[in-house]
C-alpha positions as CSV (number, residue, x, y, z in Angstrom):
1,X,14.5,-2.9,2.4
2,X,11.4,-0.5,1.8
3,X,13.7,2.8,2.7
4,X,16.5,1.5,0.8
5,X,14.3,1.3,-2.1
6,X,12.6,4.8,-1.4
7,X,9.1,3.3,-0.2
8,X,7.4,4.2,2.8
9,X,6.9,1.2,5.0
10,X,3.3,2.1,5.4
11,X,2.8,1.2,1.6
12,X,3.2,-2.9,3.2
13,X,0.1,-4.5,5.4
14,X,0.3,-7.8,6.1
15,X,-2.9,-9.4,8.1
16,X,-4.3,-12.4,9.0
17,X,-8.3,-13.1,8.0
18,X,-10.1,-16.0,8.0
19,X,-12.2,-17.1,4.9
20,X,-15.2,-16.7,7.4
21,X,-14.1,-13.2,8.5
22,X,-15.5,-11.5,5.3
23,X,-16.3,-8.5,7.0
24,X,-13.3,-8.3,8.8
25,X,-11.2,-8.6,5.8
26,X,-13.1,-5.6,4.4
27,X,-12.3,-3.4,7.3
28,X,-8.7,-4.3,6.7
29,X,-8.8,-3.5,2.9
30,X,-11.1,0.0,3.1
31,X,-8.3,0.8,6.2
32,X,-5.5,-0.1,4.3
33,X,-7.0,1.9,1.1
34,X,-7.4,4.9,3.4
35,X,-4.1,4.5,4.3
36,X,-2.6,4.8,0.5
37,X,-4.7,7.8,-0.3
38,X,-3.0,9.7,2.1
39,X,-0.1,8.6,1.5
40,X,-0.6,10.2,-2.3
41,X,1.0,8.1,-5.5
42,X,3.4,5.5,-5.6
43,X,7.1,7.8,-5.5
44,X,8.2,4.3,-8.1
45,X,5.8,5.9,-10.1
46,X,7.1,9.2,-10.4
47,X,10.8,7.3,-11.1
48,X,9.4,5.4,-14.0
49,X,7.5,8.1,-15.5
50,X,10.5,9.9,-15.8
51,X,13.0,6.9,-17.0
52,X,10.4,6.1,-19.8
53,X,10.4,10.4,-21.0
């Protein structure tokens, strides 16, 4: 559904954390931060900038 919609798959993490994994749950974020930064800005961004000009 992702592709059909013209967004990387990569731009979706799902994980599973326990409330007493706090320091696990911040490895998963700062990974999944790193992984949007490279990825560069949303391309539904892009789309709706232009729809709105």
């Amino acid at each position: 559904m992702l592709d059909f919609c013209g967004i990387e798959k990569e731009r979706l993490m799902t994980s599973w954390v326990s409330s007493a994994e706090a320091n696990e749950f911040i490895d998963e974020i700062n990974d999944f931060i790193d992984v949007l930064k490279k990825l560069g800005p949303s391309p539904l961004k892009k789309e709706l900038t232009q729809t709105i000009a």
